[in-house]
Every structure is written in C-alpha cells, then in structure tokens.
N, C-alpha and C positions, 0 to 999 in steps of 0.2 A: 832769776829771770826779770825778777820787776824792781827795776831801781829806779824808786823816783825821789831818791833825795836829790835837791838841787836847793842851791842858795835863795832863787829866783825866785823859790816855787809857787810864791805866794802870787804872785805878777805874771807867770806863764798861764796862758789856756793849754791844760793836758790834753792834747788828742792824742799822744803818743800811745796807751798800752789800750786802748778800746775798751775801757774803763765807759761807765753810764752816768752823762755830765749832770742827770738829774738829781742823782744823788739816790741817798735808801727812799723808800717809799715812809710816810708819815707814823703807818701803822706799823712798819716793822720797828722806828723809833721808837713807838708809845709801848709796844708789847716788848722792848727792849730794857728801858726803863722798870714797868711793870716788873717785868724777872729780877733785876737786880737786887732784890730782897733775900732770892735765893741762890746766890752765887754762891754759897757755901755750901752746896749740895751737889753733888754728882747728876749729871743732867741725862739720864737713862729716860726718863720720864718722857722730855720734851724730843729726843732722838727718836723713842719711839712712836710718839704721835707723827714726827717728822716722814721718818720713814714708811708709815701706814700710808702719810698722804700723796707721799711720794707713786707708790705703789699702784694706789687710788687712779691718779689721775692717767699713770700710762698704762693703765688698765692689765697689770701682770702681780700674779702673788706677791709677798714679802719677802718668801727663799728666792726669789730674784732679783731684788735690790741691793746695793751695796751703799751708806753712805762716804763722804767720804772728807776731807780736808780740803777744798775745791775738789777740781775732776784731775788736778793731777797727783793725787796720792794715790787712787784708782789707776792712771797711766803707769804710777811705781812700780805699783805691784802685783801690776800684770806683768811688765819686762822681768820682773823677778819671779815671778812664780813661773813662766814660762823658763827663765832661766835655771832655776834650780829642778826643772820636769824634765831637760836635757840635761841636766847632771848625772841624775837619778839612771835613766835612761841611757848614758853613754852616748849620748847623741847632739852636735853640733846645734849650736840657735844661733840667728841673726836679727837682727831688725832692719826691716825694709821702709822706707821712708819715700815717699814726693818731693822735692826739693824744688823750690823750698816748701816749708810747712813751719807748723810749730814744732819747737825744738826739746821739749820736754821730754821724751821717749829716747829719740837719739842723745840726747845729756847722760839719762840714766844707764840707758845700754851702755857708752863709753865709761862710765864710771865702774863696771862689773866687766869690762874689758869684753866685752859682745862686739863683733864686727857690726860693721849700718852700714848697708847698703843707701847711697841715694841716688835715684830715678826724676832725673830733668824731669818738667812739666812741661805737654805739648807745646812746641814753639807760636806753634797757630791761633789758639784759643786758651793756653796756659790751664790744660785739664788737664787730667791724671794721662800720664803715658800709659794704659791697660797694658799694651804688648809687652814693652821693658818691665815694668811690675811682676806681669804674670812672669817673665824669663827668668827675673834677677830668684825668686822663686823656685824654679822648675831645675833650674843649674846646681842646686844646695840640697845637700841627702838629707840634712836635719828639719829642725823645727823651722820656723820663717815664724815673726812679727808682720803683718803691712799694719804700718797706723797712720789712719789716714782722717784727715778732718776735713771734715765736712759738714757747711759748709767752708773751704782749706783760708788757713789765714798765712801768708798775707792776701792770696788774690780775692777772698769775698766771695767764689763764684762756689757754687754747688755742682758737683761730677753728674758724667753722664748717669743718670739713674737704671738705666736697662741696662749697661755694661757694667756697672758696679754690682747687680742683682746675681745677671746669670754670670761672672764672677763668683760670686759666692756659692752660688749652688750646684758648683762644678769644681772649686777646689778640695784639693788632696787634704785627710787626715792630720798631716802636719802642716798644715797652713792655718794662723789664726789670723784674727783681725778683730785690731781694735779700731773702732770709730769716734770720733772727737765730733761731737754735735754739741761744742760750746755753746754757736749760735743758729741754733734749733730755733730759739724763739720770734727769730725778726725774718725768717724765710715766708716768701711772699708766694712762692711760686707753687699754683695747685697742683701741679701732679710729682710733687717732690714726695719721696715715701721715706720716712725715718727709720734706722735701724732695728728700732723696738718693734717695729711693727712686722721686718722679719725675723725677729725675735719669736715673736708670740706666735707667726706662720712656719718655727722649727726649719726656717729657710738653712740655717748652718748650726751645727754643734760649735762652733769655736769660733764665734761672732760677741764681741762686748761692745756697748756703745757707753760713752759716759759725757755726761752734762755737767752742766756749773749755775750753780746761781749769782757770779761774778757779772754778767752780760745786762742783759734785759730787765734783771731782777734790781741790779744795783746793789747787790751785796758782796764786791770784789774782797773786801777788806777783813770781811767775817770768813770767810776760805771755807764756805758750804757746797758742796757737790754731789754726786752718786754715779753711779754706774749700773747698767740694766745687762743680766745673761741669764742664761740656764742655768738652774740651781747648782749645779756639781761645779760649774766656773764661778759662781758668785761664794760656792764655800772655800771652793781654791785659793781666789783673790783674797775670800774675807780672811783668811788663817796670817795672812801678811799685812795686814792694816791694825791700825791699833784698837785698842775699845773702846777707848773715850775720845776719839779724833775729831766728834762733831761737838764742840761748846755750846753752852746754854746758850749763850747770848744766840748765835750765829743761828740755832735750832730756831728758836720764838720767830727770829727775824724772816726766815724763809718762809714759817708756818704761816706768820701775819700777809707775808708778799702774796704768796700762791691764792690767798682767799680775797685780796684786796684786787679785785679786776679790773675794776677800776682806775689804779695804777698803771699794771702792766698793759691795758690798751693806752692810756695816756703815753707811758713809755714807750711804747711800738708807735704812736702816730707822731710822735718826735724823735722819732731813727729816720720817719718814713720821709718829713717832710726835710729834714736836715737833708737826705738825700737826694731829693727834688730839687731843694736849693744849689746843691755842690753838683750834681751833672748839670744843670743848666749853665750854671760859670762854667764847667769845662767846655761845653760843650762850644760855649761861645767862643772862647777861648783858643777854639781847637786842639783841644788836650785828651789825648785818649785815655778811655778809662776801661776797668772791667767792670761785670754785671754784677753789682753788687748784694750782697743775699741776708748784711751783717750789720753791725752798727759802725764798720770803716768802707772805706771805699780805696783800692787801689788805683792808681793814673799817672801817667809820666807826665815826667819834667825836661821843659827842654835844659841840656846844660848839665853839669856836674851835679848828682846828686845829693852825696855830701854840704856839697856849699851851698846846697839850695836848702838844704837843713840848718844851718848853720847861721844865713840869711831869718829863714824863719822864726828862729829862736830871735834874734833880733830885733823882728820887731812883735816878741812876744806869743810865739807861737810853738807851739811844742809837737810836733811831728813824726811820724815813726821812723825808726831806722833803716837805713840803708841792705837791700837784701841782692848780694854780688852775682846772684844768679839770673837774678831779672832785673838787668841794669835799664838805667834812664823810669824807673819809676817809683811811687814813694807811697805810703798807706797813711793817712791820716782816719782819726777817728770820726764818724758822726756826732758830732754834741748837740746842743739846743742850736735851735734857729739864731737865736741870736750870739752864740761863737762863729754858726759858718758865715754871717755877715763880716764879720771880724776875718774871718780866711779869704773870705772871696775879694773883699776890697784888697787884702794883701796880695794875692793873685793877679791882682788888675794893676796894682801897682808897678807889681814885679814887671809885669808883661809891658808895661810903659817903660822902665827900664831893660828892655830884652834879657830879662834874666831868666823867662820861662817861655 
C-alpha cells in the first residue's frame, strides 16, 4: 500500500500517505537507542508493558486488547477469521465497504476470493450512505464485514454519530463491524464518541475498533497498532496474529510517545494549525474542501486531477492519489506550517496559471 520509493525522494515534500512530517518524538529516539543493547532478546517484556498501557489508557481489561503490526494486521485477521467462521459454518461472508475508503480490508477479502461489496458515499456531504449499507447487508443470508473508518480517509470527515450508534444496536447476529479509528487522535469535534466506548457500554457483540500509532504518534515506520473488542473476539483475532508481531524497538517507542504529552499535544497543535493555514488558502481560493477531522485535508482541483498531481510533483510536491470515485478532488497531507507554506504559494501559483 505504501510505496514511497522515488528517486527524488530526498527533494519532494511527502504529503502523499499522511505520514507525521514531525518526525518520531525525541523520547521514543532516546528509549529507542536505550533498547538496542537488548535486541538479542525476544521483546515479550516490553509488549507486555505496551499492552498493559495500552489497556490503561482506554480504560478496558487486557483480554481486550490485541497488539498488533500497525492496525492493519488486526484488519487481516478479522476478514480471516470472519472468513474461515463461514467456512466452519457453511455459511456465505462478504465484506461491505464505503467507497472510497481505505483499501486494506477489500485487498485482503479479494485475496481469499470473498465478494466486496462497495457502497458510493452520500453525493451531498460525501458520508456513509446508511440506507445502501444497511441494504447491501440485509439482501446477503451470510456473515457481512462493514469496515468502516472513521474518521473515513480519503474524505477526513467523521460519520453521522447517532446513525452509526443506533446502527449498531439494531444490527442482525451476522453483522459485524470493524471500525478504523487510525485518526482517533486529531478529532477535534466534542460530541464525537469512539467505538471503545461502545465497546465498554456492550453496545454490539461484533464491534472491533483498531488504531495505529503511524498518525499522530509518528511512528508509521515501526508498524505498532492494536485493536480493542470483547474478549471472545479479541481471542478469535489473536489465534490469527502471530506472537512476536510487535518488535522491541517499535514497543519502547510507542511506550516512550504515550507518556511523552508533551509531544503529542505539540503534534496536535501542528495538524491544527497546518489546517488553519490550508483552509484559509482554499478558502481564498475558492476551492471546496471537506471538514476535516485528520492530519489530511481532502478539496478539489479545478482541472484534471492527474495533471494536477503530476504539476505538483514538479514543483516538488508529493500529493495524494487520485480517487475515481470522487473526481475533481485530491487529499494532501497536513505537515508543519512551514511545508503548507510551500503548498499554498504553489497553489497560488497554480491559480495564476489557471491550472486550479
């Protein structure tokens, strides 16, 4: 999913995969270094402290947590374990998707030859279509997948929260749902409610939500993640994951971020202001954007989208790719203030050449 070898790469600004342009935090460095005396040890030790803290802080047992290889080895093998409980069962699965979304779930379903359903995103406000969802669902005897992110990348925005609720607490036995709360950490918005939380209110039996500490944390490169359910799903998943999935180095470094707060408000207030900056260019601009809830911002481009990637890499800009569903607009990452300077004078340029 993530190719960023390029020749250039040393010369482009990466906004493309919403990567944190701050970098790891100092302390996960230092306790990084620190460990490397004991890289000849199985890192059971530092997983379990990881996991404890993990635990900790979304306030649910430890038979409820899963670590994991980022959050998509968790995405793995849920679509497998789901897949092989209709095996079992003589009973049809699919996976049900938003389109677009992230692609990791629908990759793996196609790879174990599972049908994926995809469900356009409202034309109006580019939110979960509920109706088609719940349908593509309700039409299918078997199991159903929805994996849904939130909040959904590329658009940035977070779903209706009372329609996604009583959704859940109204779906059928065979309906699960896994939730992608990559970018849990930069949601701004007070009455958003996170999956854990109907997690721990027993809102659904066949509810997973799984995070990353790629985002916010800055640790994309160490591939640390977890996944929060009810115990009986968390032993399901874990029997498909491997045992040593979380590396020492990658453990320290998350344990060091989570306690370093420091950081991660400094990190949040250069998402926040990176964002401030790039709506107000569009806005000048008159370039529509969506609300964004992440550390990218989705907004159109007037003009071929392609070429206006293409454009941007030229003069040193590295942009997201093109998504055929929701034409005429393009996701760029938020980096520091001083990359969206660099974007926005590019923007202004463009706009002087009618390229945008």
């Amino acid at each position: 999913m993530h190719n960023n070898i390029d020749d250039n790469s040393n010369k482009l600004l990466k906004l493309d995969f919403n990567e944190n342009s701050l970098g790891m935090a100092d302390s996960a460095k230092e306790a990084i270094t620190n460990a490397l005396t004991g890289g000849a040890r199985y890192p059971d030790k530092h997983r379990a402290t990881l996991l404890s803290k993990v635990a900790a802080i979304n306030g649910v047992p430890e038979k409820q947590v899963l670590l994991g290889n980022g959050s998509i080895e968790s995405i793995r093998a849920v679509v497998q374990m789901l897949h092989d409980k209709a095996l079992k069962t003589s009973v049809g699965f699919q996976l049900i998707v938003p389109d677009p979304t992230f692609g990791c779930a629908e990759l793996y379903a196609l790879s174990l030859g599972i049908p994926v359903v995809k469900v356009p995103l409202t034309r109006d406000d580019y939110d979960l279509d509920f109706d088609n969802l719940k349908k593509a669902g309700a039409v299918f005897d078997g199991i159903s997948l929805f994996y849904l992110c939130n909040p959904n990348n590329p658009t940035a925005i977070i779903t209706a929260q009372d329609k996604l609720k009583s959704w859940l607490q109204q779906a059928p036995k065979n309906h699960y749902f896994l939730l992608d709360e990559a970018y849990f950490g930069y949601i701004t918005e007070p009455n958003f409610e996170s999956g854990v939380e109907w997690i721990k209110q027993d809102l659904s039996d066949n509810l997973i939500v799984v995070r990353t500490f790629s985002k916010l944390f800055g640790l994309a490169g160490l591939r640390v993640g977890y996944a929060i359910a009810n115990p009986q799903l968390i032993a399901e998943i874990g029997s498909l994951m491997s045992t040593d999935n979380i590396n020492m180095l990658g453990a320290v470094a998350a344990i060091a971020t989570l306690e370093d707060e420091a950081f991660l408000v400094h990190s949040l207030q250069t998402t926040n202001r990176a964002r401030q900056m790039m709506e107000t260019a569009l806005d000048e601009l008159g370039l529509r954007y969506l609300p964004s809830q992440t550390n990218f911002i989705f907004y159109a481009v007037n003009g071929d989208v392609p070429t206006y990637i293409d454009r941007m890499r030229e003069h040193g800009i590295a942009v997201g790719r093109e998504f055929p569903s929701i034409p005429g607009f393009n996701r760029i990452t938020l980096g520091t203030p001083e990359e969206m300077t660099i974007v926005i004078e590019a923007l202004q340029l463009f706009r002087e050449k009618g390229w945008v």
